[in-house]
C-alpha positions as CSV (number, residue, x, y, z in Angstrom):
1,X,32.2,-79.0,-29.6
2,X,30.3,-76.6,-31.3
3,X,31.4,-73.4,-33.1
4,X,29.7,-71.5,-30.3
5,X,31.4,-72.9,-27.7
6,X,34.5,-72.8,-29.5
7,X,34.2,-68.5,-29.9
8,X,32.7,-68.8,-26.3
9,X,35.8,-69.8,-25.0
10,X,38.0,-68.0,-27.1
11,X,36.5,-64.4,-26.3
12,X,36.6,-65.8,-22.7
13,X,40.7,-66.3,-22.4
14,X,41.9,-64.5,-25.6
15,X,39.8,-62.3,-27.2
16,X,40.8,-59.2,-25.8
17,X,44.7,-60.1,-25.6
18,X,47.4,-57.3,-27.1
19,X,50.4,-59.0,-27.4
20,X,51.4,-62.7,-27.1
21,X,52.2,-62.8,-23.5
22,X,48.6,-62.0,-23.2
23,X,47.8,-65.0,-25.5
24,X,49.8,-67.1,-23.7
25,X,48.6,-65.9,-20.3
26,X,45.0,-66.9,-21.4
27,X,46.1,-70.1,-23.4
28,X,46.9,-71.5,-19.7
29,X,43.8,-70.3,-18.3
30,X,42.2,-71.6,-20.3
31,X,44.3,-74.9,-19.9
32,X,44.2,-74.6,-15.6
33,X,40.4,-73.6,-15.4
34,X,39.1,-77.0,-16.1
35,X,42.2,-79.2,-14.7
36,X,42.1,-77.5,-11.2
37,X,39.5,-74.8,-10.6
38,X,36.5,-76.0,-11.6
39,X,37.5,-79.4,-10.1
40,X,37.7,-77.9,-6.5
41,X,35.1,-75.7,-6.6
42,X,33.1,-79.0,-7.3
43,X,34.9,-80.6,-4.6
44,X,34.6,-77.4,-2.6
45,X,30.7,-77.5,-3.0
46,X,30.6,-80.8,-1.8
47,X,31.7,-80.1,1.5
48,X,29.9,-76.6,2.2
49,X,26.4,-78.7,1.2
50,X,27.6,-81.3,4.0
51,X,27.4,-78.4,6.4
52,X,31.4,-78.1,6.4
53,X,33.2,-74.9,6.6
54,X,35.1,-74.4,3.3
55,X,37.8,-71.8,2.4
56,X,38.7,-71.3,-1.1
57,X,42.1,-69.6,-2.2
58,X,44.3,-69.2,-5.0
59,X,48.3,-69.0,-4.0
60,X,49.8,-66.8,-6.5
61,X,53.0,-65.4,-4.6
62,X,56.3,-66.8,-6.5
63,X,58.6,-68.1,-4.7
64,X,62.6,-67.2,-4.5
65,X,63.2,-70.3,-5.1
66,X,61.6,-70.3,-8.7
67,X,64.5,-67.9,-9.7
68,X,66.2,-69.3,-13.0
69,X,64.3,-72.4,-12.4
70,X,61.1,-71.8,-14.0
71,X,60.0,-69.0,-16.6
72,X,59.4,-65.5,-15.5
73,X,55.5,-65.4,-15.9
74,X,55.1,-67.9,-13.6
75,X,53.3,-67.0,-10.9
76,X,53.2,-70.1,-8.3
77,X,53.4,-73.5,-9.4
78,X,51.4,-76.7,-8.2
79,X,52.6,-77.7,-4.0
80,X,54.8,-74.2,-3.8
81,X,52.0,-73.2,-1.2
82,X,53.5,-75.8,1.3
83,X,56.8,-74.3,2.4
84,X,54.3,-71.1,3.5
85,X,51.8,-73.3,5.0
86,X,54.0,-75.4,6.9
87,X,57.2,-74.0,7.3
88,X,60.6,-74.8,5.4
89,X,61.6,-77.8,7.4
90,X,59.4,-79.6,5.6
91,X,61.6,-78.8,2.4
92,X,65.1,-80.6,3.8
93,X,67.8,-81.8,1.5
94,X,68.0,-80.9,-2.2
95,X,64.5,-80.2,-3.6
């Protein structure tokens, strides 16, 4: 990795951050971007060029389940999308 790429990337999540919450904020961005969203926007691609209907989203509503569970600044974490999309029953017993 070059130097170049390096400030690239910095100036892209974290350059412009105030306090450390921003740092943090773009730390995981930073982190997510090439785990998840650039995977399915490739994956997403795929299936437009095969003529396929696609429709992109990103779930950020937390849920009140995440309450004393996970940190504050948590938006949505990875699967809490399903008890929307399918309903609750889904979600029986302790979970």
């Amino acid at each position: 990795i070059t130097t170049e790429v390096v400030d690239r990337v910095y100036n892209e999540y974290i350059g412009n951050a105030e306090n450390r919450a921003q740092v943090r904020d773009g730390l995981l961005d930073a982190i997510g971007d090439p785990l998840f969203v650039l995977s399915a926007i490739e994956v997403a691609r795929y299936h437009r060029d095969a003529g396929n209907p696609v429709y992109f989203y990103e779930f950020q509503h937390r849920p009140s389940s995440a309450a004393g569970v996970v940190p504050d600044f948590v938006k949505a974490d990875h699967g809490d999308e399903i008890a929307f999309v399918f309903g609750k029953p889904f979600l029986a017993g302790d979970v």
